[in-house]
C-alpha positions as CSV (number, residue, x, y, z in Angstrom):
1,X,0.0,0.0,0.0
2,X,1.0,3.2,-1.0
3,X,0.0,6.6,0.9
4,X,-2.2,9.0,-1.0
5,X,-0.4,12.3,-0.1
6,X,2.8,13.5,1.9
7,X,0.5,13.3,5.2
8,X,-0.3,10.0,4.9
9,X,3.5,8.9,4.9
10,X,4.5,10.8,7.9
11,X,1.4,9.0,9.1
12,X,2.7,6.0,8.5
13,X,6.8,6.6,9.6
14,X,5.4,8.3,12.9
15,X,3.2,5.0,13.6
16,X,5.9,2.4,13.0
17,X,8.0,5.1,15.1
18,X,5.9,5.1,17.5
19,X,5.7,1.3,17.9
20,X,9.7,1.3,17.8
21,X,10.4,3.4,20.9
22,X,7.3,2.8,23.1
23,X,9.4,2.5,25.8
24,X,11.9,5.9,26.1
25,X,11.1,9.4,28.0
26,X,7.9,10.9,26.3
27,X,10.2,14.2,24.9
28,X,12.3,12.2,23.4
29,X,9.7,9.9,22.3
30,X,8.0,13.2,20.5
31,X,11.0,14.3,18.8
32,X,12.2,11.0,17.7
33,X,8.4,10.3,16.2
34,X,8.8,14.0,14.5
35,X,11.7,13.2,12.5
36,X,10.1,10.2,11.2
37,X,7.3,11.7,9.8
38,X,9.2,14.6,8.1
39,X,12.0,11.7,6.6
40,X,9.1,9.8,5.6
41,X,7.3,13.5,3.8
42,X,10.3,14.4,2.6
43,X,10.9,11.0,0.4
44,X,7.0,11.0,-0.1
45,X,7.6,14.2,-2.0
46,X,10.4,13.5,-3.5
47,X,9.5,10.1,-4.6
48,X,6.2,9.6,-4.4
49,X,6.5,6.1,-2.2
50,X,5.7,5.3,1.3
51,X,8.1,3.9,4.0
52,X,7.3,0.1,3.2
53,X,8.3,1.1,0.0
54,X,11.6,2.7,-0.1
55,X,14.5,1.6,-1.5
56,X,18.1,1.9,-0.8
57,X,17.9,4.9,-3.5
58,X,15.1,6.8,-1.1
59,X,17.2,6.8,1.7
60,X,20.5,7.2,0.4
61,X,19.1,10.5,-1.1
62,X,17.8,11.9,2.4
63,X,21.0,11.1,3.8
64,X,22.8,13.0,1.3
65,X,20.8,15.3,-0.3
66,X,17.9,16.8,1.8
67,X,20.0,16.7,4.8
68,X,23.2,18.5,3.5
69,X,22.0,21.9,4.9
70,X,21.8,20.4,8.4
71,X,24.6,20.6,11.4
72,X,26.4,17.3,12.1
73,X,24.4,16.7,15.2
74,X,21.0,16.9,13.6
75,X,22.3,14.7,10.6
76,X,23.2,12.0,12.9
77,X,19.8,12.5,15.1
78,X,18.1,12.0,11.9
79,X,20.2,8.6,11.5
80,X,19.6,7.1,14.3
81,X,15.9,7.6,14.0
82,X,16.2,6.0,10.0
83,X,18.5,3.1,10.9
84,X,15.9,2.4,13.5
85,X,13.1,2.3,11.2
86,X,15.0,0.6,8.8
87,X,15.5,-2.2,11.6
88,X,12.2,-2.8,12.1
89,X,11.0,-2.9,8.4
90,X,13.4,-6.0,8.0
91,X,16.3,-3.4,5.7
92,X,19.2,-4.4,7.8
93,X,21.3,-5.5,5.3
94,X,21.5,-1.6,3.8
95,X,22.8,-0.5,7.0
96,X,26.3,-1.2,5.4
97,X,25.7,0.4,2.4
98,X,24.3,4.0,4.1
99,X,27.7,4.7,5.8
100,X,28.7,8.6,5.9
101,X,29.4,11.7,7.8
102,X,25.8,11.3,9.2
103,X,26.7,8.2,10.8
104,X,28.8,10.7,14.0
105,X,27.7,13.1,16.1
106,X,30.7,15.2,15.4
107,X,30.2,14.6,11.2
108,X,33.6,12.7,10.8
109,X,33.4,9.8,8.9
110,X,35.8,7.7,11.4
111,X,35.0,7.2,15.3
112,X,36.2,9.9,17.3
């Protein structure tokens, strides 16, 4: 299934987000469900697809492109918020291939 509109993908991304970190503080909780749903518009209108129906492409291209304005910090915020939704869809496996400056707080590419 494919969402209609941009809505209807953040709807979907905050959900599964939701779902994912039931368990942390509730501010945290709220930002972390936030940035779901505005990676999930942002591909949506970008794309046109829904989160069960990225691709490695989709999220290679938020990583890079509509997150090269951002600080370091927020990049990597972003990141850990993607790889875990990309946990829980079952995308593992492109964890290795999504590797970049995003992946650090600090925006290095290596561990500080």
């Amino acid at each position: 299934m494919n969402p209609a509109s941009a809505r209807g993908a953040g709807s979907e991304a905050a959900l599964l987000a939701r779902k994912q970190f039931k368990h942390i503080a509730h501010a945290t909780l709220r930002r972390r469900v936030a940035r779901a749903d505005t990676i999930a518009v942002i591909i949506w209108k970008r794309w046109g697809c829904g989160i069960y129906r990225w691709r490695l492409k989709n999220v290679r291209w938020f990583l890079t492109h509509a997150l090269a304005d951002h600080k370091p910090s927020s990049k990597y915020q972003y990141w850990l918020v993607l790889r875990s939704l990309l946990l829980v869809l079952g995308r593992e496996r492109w964890l290795s291939s999504l590797s970049g400056d995003w992946c650090y707080p600090n925006g290095d590419s290596a561990k500080p």
